[in-house]
C-alpha positions as CSV (number, residue, x, y, z in Angstrom):
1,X,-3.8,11.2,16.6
2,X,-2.5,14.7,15.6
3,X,0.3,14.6,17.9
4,X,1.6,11.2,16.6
5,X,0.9,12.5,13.2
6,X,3.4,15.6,14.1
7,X,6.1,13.1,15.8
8,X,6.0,11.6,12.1
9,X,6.6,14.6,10.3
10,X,9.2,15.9,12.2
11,X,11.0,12.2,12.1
12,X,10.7,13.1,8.2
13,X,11.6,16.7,8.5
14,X,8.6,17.9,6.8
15,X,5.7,20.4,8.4
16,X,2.3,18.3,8.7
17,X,0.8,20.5,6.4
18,X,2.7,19.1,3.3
19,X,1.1,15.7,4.3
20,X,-1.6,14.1,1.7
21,X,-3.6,11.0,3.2
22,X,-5.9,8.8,0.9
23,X,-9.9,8.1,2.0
24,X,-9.3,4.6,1.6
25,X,-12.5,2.6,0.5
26,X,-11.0,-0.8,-0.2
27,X,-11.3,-0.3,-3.8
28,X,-8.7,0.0,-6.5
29,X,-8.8,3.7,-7.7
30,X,-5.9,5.8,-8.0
31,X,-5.9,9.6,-6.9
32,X,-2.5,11.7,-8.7
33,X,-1.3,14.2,-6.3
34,X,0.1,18.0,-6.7
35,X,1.7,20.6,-4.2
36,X,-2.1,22.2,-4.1
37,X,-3.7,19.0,-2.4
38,X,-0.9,19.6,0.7
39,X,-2.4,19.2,3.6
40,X,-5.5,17.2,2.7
41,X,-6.3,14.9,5.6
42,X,-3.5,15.6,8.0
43,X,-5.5,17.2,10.4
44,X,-9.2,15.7,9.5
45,X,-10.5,12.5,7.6
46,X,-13.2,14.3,6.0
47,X,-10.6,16.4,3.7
48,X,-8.8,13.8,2.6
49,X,-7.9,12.9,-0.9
50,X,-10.2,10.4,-2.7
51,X,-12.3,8.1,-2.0
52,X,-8.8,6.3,-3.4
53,X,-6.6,3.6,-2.4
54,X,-3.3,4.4,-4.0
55,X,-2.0,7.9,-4.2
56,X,0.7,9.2,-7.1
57,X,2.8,12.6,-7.4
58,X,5.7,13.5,-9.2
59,X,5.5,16.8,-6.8
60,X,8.8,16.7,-4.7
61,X,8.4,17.9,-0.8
62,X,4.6,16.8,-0.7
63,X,4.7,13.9,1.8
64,X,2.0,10.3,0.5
65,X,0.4,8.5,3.8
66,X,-2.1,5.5,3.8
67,X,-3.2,4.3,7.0
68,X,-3.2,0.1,7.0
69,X,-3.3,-3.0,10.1
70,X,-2.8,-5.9,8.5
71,X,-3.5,-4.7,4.9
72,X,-0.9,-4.1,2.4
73,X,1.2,-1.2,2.4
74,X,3.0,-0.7,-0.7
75,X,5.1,2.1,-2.0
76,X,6.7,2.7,-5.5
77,X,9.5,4.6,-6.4
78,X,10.8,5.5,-9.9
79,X,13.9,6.8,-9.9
80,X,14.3,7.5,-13.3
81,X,11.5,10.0,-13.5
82,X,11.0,10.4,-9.9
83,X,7.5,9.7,-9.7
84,X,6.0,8.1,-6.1
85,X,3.2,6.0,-5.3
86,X,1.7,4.9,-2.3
87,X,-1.0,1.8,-2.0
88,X,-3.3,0.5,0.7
89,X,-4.3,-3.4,-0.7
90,X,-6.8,-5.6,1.7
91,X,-8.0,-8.3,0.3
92,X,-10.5,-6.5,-1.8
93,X,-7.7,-4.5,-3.2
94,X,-5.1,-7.0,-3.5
95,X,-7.7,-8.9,-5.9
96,X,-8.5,-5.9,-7.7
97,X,-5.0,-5.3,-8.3
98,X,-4.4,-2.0,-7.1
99,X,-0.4,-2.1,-7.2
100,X,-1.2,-2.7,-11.1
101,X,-3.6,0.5,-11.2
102,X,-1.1,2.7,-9.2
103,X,1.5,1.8,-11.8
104,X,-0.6,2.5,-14.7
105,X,-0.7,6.0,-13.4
106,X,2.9,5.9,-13.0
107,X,2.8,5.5,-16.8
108,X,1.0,8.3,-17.4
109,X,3.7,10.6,-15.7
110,X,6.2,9.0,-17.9
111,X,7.0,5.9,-15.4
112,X,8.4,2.4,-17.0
113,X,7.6,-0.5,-15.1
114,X,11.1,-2.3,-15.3
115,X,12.1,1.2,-13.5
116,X,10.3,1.1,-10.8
117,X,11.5,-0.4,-7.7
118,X,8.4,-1.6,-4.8
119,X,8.6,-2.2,-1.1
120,X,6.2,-4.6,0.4
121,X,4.9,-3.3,4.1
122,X,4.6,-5.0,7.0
123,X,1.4,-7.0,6.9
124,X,-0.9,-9.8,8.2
125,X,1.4,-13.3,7.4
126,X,0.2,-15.6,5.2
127,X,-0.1,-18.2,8.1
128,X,-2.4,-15.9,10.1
129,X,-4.9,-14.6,7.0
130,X,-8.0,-17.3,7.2
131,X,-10.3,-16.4,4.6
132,X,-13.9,-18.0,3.2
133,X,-14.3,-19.2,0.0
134,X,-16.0,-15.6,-1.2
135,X,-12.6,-14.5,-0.7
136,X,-10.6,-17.5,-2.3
137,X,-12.9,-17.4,-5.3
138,X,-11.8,-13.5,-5.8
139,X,-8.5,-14.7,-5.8
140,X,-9.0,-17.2,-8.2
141,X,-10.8,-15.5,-10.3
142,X,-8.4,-12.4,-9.8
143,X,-4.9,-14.9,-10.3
144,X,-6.4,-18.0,-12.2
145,X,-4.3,-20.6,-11.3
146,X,-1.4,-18.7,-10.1
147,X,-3.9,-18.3,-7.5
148,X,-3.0,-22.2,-6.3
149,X,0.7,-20.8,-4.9
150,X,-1.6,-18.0,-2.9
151,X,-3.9,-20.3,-1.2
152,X,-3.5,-22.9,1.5
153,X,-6.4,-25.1,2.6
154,X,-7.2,-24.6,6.4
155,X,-10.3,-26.4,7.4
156,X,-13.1,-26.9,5.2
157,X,-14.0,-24.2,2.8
158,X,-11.2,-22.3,4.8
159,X,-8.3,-21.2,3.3
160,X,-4.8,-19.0,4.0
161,X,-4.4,-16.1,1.4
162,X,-0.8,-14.8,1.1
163,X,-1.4,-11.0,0.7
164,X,2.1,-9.9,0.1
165,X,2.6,-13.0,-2.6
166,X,-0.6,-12.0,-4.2
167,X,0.5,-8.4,-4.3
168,X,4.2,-9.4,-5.8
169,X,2.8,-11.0,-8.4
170,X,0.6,-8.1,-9.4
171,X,3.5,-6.2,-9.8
172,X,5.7,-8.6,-11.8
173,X,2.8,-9.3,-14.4
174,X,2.7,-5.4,-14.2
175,X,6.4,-5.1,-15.3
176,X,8.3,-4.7,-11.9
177,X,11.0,-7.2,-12.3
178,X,11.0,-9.2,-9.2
179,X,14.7,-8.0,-8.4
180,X,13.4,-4.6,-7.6
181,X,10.8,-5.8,-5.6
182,X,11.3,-6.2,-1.4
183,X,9.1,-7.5,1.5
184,X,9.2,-6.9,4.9
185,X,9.7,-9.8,7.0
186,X,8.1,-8.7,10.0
187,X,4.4,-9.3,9.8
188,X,1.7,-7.5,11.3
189,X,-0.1,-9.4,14.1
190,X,0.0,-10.1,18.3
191,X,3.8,-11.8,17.7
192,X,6.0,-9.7,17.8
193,X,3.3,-7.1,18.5
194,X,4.8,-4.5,16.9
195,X,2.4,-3.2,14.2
196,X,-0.9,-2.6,14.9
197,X,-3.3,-5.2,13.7
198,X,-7.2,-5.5,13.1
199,X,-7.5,-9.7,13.6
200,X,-5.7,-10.0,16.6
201,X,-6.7,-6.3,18.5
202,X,-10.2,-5.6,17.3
203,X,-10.3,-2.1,18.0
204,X,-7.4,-1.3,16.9
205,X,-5.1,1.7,15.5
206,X,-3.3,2.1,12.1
207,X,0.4,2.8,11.5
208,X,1.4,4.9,8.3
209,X,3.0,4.7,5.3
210,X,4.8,7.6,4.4
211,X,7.0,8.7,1.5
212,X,7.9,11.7,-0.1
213,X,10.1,12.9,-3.1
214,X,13.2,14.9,-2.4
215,X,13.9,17.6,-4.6
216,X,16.4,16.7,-7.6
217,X,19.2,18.5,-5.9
218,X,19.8,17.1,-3.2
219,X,19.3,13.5,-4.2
């Protein structure tokens, strides 16, 4: 782990220590991030940041990680008042709209919505994400009927939940314009095999998210 973890930072040029990883609970809360919380996580998931599921900073050089395999990865960039966020959204966290909470605390570091531009991770495809109707009725009662383009029957009292759909439109009705939002096409899963993923490897690893600010200067 720690040597893939170095491979990563040096692929960013940063040192590991200026790494920040979330202890991701499948939840919705939102941990803001500064140059003293460097470090936390990188080398043990007992010091990491949280229990959260998004992490913010408006703290150039300090490098944002959330570990996901077939959950959402989301990150969000303001370039108007450089502020960063990173989110981890399963299923729990898609319906409890964490994208939405992550740019709430955007807001509170002077972020506007229709500023912020969002990239959509690789994740589990909306063909291969079966779900039970406890999780179809947390959509709906997440989405209301929006929640109808999200779902697709598969068998009785089975459905197919489109994660990254469900996650756009959290950030639209959070005032991302859709323009500035992008999805990966590649989905997690055994074809092509080139994320890890949790349904189809059970054990499995994670791949990373990571971001980081660069300082005014050189942008």
């Amino acid at each position: 782990m720690r040597e893939n973890r170095r491979r990563v930072a040096a692929a960013l040029g940063a040192p590991l220590d200026a790494f920040v990883f979330a202890a991701q609970v499948h939840g919705h809360r939102v941990a803001g991030v500064s140059a003293a919380d460097r470090g936390r996580g990188a080398l043990a998931a007992d010091d990491a940041i949280g229990p959260a599921d998004a992490l913010v900073t408006a703290e150039p050089g300090t490098v944002l990680a959330i570990l996901v395999a077939d959950c959402v990865p989301i990150i969000l960039y303001d370039p108007a008042t450089h502020v960063l966020a990173c989110v981890h959204a399963g299923w729990r966290g898609t319906v409890a709209r964490t994208a939405q909470a992550a740019l709430m605390a955007m807001r509170s570091l002077g972020t506007r919505p229709r500023d912020v531009v969002a990239g959509i991770g690789p994740s589990i495809a909306p063909g291969a994400y079966q779900v039970g109707e406890e999780v179809a009725d947390a959509a709906r009662d997440a989405f209301g009927e929006r929640a109808q383009t999200m779902l697709r029957p598969a068998g009785p009292r089975r459905w197919l939940f489109d994660l990254p759909a469900a996650n756009r439109y959290a950030l639209r009705t959070g005032g991302v314009p859709d323009s500035q939002i992008h999805t990966a096409a590649m989905p997690t899963g055994p074809d092509p095999g080139l994320f890890f993923s949790h349904r189809a490897e059970r054990p499995c690893g994670r791949f990373a998210l990571a971001a980081r600010l660069e300082p005014r200067e050189l942008r």
